[in-house]
C-alpha positions in Angstrom: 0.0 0.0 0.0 1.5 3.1 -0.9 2.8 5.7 2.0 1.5 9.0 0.7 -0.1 9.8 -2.4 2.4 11.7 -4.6 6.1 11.8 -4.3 7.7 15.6 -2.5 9.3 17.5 -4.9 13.4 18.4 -4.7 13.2 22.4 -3.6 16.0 24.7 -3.0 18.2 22.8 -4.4 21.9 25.3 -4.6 24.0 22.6 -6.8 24.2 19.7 -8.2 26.6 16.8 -8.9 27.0 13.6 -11.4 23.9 15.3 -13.3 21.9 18.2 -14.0 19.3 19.5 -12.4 16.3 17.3 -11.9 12.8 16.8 -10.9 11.3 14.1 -9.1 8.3 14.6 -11.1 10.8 14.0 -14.5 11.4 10.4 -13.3 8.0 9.2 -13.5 8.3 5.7 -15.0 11.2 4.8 -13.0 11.9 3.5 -9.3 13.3 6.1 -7.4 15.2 6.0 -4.2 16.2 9.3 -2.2 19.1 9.0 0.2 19.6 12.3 2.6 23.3 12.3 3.6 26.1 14.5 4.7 29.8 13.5 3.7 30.9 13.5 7.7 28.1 11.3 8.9 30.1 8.1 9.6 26.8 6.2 9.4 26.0 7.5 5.9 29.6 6.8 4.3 29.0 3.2 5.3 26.0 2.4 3.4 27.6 4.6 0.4 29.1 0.7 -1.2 25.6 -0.2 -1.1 23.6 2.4 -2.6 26.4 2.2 -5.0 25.4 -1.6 -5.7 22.3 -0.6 -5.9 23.0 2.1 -8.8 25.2 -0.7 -10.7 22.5 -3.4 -10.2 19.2 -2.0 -10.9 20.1 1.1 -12.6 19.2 -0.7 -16.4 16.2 -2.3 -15.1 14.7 1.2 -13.7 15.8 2.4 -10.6 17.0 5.8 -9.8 19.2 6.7 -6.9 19.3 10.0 -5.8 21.6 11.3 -3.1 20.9 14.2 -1.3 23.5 16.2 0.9 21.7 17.9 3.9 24.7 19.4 5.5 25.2 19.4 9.4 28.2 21.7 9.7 28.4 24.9 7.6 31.4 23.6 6.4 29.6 21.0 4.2 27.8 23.3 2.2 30.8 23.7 -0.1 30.1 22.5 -3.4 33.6 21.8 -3.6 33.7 19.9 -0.9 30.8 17.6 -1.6 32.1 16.9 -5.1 35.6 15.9 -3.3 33.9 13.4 -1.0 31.7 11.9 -4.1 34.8 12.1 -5.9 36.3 10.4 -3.0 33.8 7.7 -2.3 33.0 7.1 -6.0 29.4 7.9 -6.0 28.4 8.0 -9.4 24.3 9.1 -9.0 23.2 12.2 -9.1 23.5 14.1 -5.6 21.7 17.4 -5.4 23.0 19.9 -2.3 20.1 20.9 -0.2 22.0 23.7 2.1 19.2 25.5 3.2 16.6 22.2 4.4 14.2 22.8 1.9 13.9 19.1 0.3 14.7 18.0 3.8 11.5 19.7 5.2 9.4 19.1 1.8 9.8 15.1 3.1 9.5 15.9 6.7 13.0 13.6 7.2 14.8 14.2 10.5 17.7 11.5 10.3 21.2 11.2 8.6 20.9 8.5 6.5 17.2 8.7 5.6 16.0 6.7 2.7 12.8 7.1 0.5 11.2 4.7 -2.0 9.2 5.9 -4.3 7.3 3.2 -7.4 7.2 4.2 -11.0 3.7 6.3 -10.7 5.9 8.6 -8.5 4.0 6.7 -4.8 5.7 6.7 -1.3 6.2 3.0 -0.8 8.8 2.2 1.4 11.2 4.3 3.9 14.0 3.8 6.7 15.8 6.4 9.1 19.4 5.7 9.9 21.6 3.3 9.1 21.1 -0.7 7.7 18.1 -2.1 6.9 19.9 -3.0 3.5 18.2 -6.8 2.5 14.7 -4.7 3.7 15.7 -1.5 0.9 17.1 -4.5 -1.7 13.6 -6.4 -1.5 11.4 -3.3 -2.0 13.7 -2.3 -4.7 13.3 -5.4 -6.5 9.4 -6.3 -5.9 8.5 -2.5 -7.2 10.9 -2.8 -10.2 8.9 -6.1 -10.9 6.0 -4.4 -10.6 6.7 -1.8 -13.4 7.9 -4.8 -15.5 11.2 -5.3 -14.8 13.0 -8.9 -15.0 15.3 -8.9 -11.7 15.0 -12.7 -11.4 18.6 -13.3 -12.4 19.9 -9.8 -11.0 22.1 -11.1 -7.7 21.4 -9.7 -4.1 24.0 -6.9 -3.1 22.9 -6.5 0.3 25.4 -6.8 3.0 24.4 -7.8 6.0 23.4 -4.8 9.0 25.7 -4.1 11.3 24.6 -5.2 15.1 25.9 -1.7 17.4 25.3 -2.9 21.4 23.8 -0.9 23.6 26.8 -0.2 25.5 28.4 1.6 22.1 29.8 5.2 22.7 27.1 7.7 21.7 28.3 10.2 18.9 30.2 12.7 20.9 29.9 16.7 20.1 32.7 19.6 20.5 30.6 22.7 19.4 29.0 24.5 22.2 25.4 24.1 20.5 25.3 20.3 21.4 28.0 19.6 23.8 27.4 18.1 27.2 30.4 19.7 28.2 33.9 18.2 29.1 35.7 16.4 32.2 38.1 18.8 31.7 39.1 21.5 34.4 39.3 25.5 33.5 42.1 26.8 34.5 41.9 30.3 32.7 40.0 32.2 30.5 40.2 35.7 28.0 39.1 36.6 24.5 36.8 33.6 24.2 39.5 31.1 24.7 40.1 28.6 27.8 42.9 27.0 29.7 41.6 23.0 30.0 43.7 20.6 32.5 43.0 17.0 32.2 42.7 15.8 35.3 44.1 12.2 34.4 41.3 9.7 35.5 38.9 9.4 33.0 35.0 8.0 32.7 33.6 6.6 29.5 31.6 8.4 26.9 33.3 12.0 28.6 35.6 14.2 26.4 38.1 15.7 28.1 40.4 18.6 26.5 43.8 19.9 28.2 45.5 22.9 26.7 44.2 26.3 24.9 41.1 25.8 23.3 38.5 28.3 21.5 35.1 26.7 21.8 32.4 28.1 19.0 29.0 27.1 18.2 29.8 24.2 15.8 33.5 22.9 17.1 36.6 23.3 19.7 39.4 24.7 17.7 43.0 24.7 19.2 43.9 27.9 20.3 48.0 27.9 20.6 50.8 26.4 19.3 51.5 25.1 22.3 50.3 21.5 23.0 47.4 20.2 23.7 45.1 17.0 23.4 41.4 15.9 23.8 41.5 12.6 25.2 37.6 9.9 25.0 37.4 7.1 26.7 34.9 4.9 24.5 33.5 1.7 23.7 33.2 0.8 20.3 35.3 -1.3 17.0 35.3 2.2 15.3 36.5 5.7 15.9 36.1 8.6 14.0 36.9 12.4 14.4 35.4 14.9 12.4 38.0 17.8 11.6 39.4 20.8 9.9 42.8 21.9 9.3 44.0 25.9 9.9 43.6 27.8 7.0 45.6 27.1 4.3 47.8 24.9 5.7 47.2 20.7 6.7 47.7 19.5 10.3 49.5 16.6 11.9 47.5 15.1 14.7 49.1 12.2 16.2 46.5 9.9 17.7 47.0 7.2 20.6 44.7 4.3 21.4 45.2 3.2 25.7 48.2 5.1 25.3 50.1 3.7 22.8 50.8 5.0 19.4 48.0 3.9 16.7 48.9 1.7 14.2 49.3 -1.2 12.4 45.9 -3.6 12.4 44.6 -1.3 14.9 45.0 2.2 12.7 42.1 3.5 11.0 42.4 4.2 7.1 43.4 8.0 7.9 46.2 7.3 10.3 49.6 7.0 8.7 52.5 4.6 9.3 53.7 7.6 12.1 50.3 7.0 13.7 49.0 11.1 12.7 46.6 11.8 11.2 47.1 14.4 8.1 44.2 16.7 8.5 44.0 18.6 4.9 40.7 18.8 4.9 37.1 19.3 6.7 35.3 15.9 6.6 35.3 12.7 8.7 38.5 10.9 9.5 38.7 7.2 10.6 41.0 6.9 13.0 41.1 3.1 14.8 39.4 0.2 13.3 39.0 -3.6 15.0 37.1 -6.6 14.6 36.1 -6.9 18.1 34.0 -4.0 20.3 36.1 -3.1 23.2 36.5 -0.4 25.3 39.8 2.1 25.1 41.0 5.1 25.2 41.3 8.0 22.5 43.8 10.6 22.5 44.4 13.1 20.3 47.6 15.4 20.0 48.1 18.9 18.6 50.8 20.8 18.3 49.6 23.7 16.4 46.8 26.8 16.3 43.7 26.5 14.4 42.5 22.8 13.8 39.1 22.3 14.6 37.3 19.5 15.8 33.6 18.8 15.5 32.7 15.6 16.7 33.4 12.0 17.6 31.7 8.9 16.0 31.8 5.1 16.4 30.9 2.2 15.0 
């Protein structure tokens, strides 16, 4: 049965990428799947393969995937930017760049991923919030293809299998003032909008704790000296991520420790280099430890110059 009777129409749309501009209403005839995403959302860059399989798979029989970049930092409403993480990721659909919320609020979605399946006369038929639920979005891809006529019977099933996150799994963890629940950290001074933080050296889980100058703003902590200084999460998880930005102009060594010891080798996330630092060229997401097994550890981060700006922390 469908879920609404006509499919919401992309509005406000600044730019777009892989295609020209495009209306919903233009793909009548076809299956069409909307994915709301944002190239730091750790949980949106891992069902990126899939969506990808989906485009590859079903694409000649009459699906159309659409990719639409909400942004949750200001930072991601760079065109640039967005084509550099499509570019990076290989997306190869069309992903239009709703800055302002407009198609966002047109389909009343509230989650990073959100999916939307729409059938060939343009119905709602079939939507998720968040991540997984990949075999679910395969099956309604392939019945409502059927529907319209297509042949998928010899077309293989992509869909990996979801991931299974405990309960106990670290909570995504903000810097900004605007959703931080504040830090373990002590203050040990304060002027011009920048703090003195001392760790105080015992740390509980899922609590940041920064030591050193920082300048906290709205949307991240940014490092306010040259002089050293670390943010240090105790967290329970097989993934961590860090969302950052380097200084202007310039890219940023951060070295990164996991319970103390140097990150690397099976144990480094794709971002962390042989040196175990993180080269931070960039505003986006960068993985920084990876294991097979959830456990829980420690986090630390080490800077060593002004002007790198950190977001938030994600796991997986």
């Amino acid at each position: 049965m469908a879920m609404s009777l006509s499919r919401p129409e992309m509005k406000g749309i600044s730019a777009w990428v892989n295609s020209a501009p495009l209306a919903l209403s233009g793909l009548r005839g076809k299956t069409v799947l909307v994915e709301f995403w944002e190239l730091s959302c750790a949980s949106c860059l891992r069902g990126i393969p899939f969506l990808k399989a989906l485009h590859e798979k079903y694409g000649p029989k009459g699906l159309a995937v659409v990719g639409v970049h909400t942004p949750e930092y200001e930072f991601g409403k760079s065109v640039e930017r967005v084509k550099a993480a499509v570019a990076r990721h290989g997306i190869p659909y069309p992903v239009a760049l709703d800055n302002d919320y407009h198609t966002w609020k047109a389909f009343g979605n509230k989650f990073w991923p959100g999916r939307y399946l729409f059938d060939a006369k343009g119905e709602l038929r079939y939507s998720h919030a968040g991540e997984g639920a990949y075999g679910e979005t395969e099956r309604k891809v392939r019945e409502l293809l059927a529907q319209a006529g297509a042949d998928v019977t010899q077309t293989r099933i992509c869909a990996p299998p979801d991931a299974f996150y405990p309960k106990a799994m670290t909570p995504e963890t903000y810097m900004g003032s605007s959703r931080s629940k504040g830090t373990g950290s002590g203050e040990v001074c304060g002027f011009d909008g920048k703090c003195g933080y001392l760790d105080p050296g015992v740390h509980i889980r899922d609590a940041l704790y920064l030591s050193g100058m920082w300048d906290v703003k709205e949307e991240y902590a940014e490092t306010a000296s040259d002089m050293p200084a670390n943010l240090t999460l105790k967290f329970f998880a097989r993934e961590a991520n860090v969302v950052m930005a380097p200084p202007a102009g310039k890219q940023a060594a951060v070295k990164a420790f996991i319970d103390n010891a140097p990150v690397r080798g099976n144990a480094a996330g794709e971002d962390v280099g042989e040196d175990a630092a993180v080269r931070v060229g960039e505003a986006r997401m960068y993985r920084v430890y990876s294991a097979k097994d959830y456990g829980e550890h420690e986090l630390r981060l080490d800077f060593a110059e002004k002007g790198v700006k950190c977001y938030s922390c994600t796991f997986g």
